[in-house]
N, C-alpha and C positions, 0 to 999 in steps of 0.2 A: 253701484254703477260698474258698469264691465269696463276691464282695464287694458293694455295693450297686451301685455304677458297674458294673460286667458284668451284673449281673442283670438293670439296666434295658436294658443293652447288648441280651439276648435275648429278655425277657419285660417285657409291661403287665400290671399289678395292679388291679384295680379295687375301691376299696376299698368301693365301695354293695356291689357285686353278690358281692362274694369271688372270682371269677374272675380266672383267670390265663390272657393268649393268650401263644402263641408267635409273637417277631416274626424270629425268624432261627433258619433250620435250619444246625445245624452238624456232623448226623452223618446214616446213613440212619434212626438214629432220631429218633420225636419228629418229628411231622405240621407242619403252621403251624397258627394258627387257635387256638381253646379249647383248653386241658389238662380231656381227661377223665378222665383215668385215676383208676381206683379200687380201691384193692387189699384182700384180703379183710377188714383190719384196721378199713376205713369210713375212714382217712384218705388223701386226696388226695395223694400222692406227683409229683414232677417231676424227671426225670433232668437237671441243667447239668452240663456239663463232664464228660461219662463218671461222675458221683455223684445216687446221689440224695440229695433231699430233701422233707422234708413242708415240703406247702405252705401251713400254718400257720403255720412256721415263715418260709420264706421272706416272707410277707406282713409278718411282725414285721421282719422285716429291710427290705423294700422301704421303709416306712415309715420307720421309727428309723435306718436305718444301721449296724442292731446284731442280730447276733441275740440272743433272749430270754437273760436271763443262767441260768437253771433252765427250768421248762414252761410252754405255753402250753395254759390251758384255756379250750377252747368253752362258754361260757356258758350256751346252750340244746341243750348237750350233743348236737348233730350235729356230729360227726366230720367231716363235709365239707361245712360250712356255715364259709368262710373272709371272709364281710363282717366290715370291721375293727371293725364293732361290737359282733360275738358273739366276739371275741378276746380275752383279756385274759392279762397274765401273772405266772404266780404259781408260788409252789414245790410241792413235791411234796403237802405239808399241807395247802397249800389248794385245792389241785386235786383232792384225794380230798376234797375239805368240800365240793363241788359233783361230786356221781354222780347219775347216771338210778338210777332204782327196778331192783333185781334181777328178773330173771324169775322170780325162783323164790319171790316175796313174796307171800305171802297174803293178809296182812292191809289193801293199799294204803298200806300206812305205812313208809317203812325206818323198820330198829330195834322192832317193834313186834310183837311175834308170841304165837300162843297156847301157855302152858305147861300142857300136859293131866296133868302130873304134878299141879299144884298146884291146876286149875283156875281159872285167872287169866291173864289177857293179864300178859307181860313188856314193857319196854323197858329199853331199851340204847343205847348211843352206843360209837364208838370213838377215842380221843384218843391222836395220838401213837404207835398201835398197841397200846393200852393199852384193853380193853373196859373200859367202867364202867355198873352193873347200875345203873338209876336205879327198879327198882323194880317190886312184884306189884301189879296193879290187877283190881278186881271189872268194870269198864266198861272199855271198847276207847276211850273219849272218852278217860278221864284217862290212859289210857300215852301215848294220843298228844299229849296237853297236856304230859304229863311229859317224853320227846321233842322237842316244841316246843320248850319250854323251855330245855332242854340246849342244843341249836341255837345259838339267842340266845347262850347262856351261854358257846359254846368259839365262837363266831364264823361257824359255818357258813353257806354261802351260803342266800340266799333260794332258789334254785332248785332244793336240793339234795333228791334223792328223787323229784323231780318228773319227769312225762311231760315228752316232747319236746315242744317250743314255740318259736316265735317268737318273737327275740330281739330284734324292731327297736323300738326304745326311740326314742321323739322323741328325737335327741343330733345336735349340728352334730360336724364335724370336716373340717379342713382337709389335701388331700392334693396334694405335687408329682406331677404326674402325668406322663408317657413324654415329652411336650414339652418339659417345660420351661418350662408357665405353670402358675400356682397356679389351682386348682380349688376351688370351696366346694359342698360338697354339705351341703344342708339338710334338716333333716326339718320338719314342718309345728311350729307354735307352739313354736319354742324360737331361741334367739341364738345367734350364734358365744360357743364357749367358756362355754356355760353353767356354773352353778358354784353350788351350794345351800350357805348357810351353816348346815345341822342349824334344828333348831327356838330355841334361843337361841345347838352343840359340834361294814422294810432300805434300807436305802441303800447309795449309796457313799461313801466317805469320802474326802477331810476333811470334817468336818463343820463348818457355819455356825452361827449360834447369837447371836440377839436377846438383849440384857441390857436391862429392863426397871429394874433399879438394878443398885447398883453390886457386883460381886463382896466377898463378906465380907472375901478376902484382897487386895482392894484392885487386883486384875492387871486388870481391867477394871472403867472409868467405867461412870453410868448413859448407857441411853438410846443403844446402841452395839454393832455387831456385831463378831463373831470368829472367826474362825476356829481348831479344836483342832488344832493338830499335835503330832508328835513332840518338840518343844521347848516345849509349853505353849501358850496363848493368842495369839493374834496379831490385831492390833485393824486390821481390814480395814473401818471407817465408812465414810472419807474416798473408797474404792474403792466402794462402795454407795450413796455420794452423788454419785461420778462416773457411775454407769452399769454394769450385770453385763446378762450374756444368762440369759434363764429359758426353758427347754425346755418349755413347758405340755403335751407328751404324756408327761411322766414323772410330773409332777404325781400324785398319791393323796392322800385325806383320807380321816379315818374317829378313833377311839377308840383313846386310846392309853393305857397302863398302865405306870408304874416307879415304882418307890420308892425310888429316888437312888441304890441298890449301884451304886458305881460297878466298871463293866466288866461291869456283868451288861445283858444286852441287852432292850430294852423288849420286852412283848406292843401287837400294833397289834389291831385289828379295823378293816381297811378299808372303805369305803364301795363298792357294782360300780362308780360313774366318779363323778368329783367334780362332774358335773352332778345327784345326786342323794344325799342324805344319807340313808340308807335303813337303819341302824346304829340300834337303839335302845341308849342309855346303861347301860351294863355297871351290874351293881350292882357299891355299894362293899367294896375289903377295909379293915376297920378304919377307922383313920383315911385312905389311902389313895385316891384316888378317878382314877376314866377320864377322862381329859379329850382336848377337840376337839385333834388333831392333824396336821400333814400331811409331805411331804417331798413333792420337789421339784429337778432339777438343775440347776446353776448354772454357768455360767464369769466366771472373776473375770480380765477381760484374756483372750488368747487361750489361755495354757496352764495356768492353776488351773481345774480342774474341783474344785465341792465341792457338797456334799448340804445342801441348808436340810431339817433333820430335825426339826422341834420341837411340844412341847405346851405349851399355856397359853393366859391368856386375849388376852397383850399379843402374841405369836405370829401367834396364832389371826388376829387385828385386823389386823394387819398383812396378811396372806394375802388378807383379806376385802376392804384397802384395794387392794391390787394386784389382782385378778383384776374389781373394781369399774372401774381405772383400765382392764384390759385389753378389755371390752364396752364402753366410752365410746370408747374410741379408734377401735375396726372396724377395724385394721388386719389382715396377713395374710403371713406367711411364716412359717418353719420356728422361729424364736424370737424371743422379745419382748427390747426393750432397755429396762431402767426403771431409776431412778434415786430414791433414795431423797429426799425433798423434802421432808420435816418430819416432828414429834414430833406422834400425838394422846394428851392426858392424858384416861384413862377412868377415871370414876370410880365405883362399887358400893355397893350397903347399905352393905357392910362392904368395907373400903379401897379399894383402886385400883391402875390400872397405867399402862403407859407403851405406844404400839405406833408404828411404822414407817409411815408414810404414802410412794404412790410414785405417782408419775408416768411416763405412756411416751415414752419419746423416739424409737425408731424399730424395725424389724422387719429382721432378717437371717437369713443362714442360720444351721447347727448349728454352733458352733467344734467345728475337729476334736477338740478334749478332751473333748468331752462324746459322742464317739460311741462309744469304746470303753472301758467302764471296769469296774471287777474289783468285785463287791458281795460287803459285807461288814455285818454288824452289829455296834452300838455303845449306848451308849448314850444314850437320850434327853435332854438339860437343858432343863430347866424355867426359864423364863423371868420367875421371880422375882414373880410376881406375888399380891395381895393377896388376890384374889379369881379366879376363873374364870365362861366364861358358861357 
């Protein structure tokens, strides 16, 4: 399988433009210059090494080091629109949660159609592959309110149903480009690594995990990280206040869902990049409630790769302190090095919590841990706190 170092070896990616040139002919196929090629499918194909591949894919790879671990969906749903901003990657659920409108839709609404049997517009959603009838309507306004709704309700993307559009979002992002010097491409009124904290709100494993107080079974003090392994809890502070590398292109935020079963795996509802909180707050089950969430990859030293996976308020604060430290600094390479440098005590109407404050200490590349790694879900722990924002 073609690796990021050959890749770069034959091809530059440009990640404003989505363009991919050819910088070395190695067969009589495959011109120098731009890849045009467009096969009937609408997506951008590139033969390396006698194989092809889509060049969505490859773009995920030039970037990360990695290709996507499931699909990669275009955003503004053009198929050969490869700028890394209309990228994103996601599994097969939420890739069918963001579809262009059927041609064959009447109504201008997916889901949304007239039943002449009843005389009454229908709507519909599909979850899971599981259709759920949401209901007969006198007006074309409330099935599609109803619709709407539903949307919100199981996570669907904002763009989903929607004509084709233009996907260039104000968003900075930082790219190693064919040289070998770091590049910063800007969009107008926005910072490096923007990052929206909401209005107040899978991974891979191991997982990391803020204790905000102290474990009831006493295995972890307050005010201290851990890491879950195979052997139970393991108290990795002291490594946290030394210094960990954060991958900020793995980075996701957004609403996240569990009810403590342990081994039953959280519902997320992500945010499209964590420069915008665009997620409105799920309503609650029962006592139960969404809270701000994020994950994130880590290496702890060069060979512990683990996932900071968590929700909560003292979490959350913590995330909020680091991604604050990481726009003060303006620094600029493939991952940040920060170190954890004090406790902030936050306090609410109704009780309080503890969060992680961090400082940057300097910018390196990717440790090779963090490039190749097997996703798996888990479940989420909550970080003990009194209250949430």
């Amino acid at each position: 399988m073609i690796t990021q170092k050959r890749l770069k070896e034959l091809f530059h990616y440009d990640p404003e433009t989505g363009v991919f040139t050819r910088l070395v002919r190695t067969s009589s196929q495959g011109n120098l210059g731009v890849v045009k090629n467009k096969p009937n499918d609408g997506y951008i194909a590139i033969k390396v090494d006698k194989k092809e591949y889509k060049a969505h894919r490859l773009a995920w790879l030039y970037v990360h080091g990695r290709f996507p671990s499931e699909q990669i969906d275009h955003i503004n749903h053009d198929r050969a629109d490869n700028r890394f901003i209309n990228l994103r990657e996601a599994t097969n659920q939420e890739n069918q949660m963001n579809r262009s409108k059927c041609s064959r839709n009447t109504s201008g609404f997916l889901g949304v159609s007239w039943y002449k049997t009843t005389g009454r517009w229908t709507s519909q959603i599909q979850v899971n592959n599981k259709k759920i009838r949401l209901g007969y309507f006198k007006n074309k306004e409330d099935a599609i309110a109803a619709r709407e709704a539903a949307n919100i309700k199981y996570g669907f993307h904002d763009n989903h149903g929607k004509e084709l559009f233009d996907s260039g979002e104000q968003l900075v992002y930082k790219q190693r480009c064919h040289n070998g010097k770091t590049q910063q491409h800007e969009k107008e009124n926005n910072m490096s690594f923007d990052f929206d904290e909401g209005d107040t709100g899978g991974a891979s494993g191991p997982f990391l995990n803020w204790h905000a107080r102290e474990k009831l079974d006493g295995s972890m003090p307050s005010r201290s990280f851990s890491i879950r392994t195979d052997d139970g809890l393991k108290d990795v502070t002291k490594a946290m206040e030394k210094g960990v590398a954060l991958d900020l292109n793995t980075l996701r935020t957004g609403w996240c869902f569990s009810n403590g079963t342990p081994g039953v795996a959280p519902e997320w509802l992500y945010n499209t990049t964590p420069a915008r909180f665009d997620q409105p707050q799920p309503a609650d089950r029962g006592e139960d409630r969404w809270k701000k969430g994020f994950t994130i990859r880590i290496a702890i030293g060069k060979d512990q790769a683990c996932s900071w996976s968590q929700a909560g308020a003292g979490a959350w604060a913590g995330l909020v302190s680091l991604m604050k430290a990481v726009k003060a600094d303006g620094g600029e390479g493939e991952c940040v090095i920060a170190a954890m440098s004090g406790v902030e005590e936050i306090k609410f109407a109704k009780g309080g919590t503890s969060a992680p404050e961090f400082t940057i200490k300097k910018w390196s590349k990717r440790p090779e841990c963090l490039t190749e790694q097997a996703v798996v879900e888990a479940a989420v722990e909550e970080d003990d706190s009194d209250d949430e924002f």
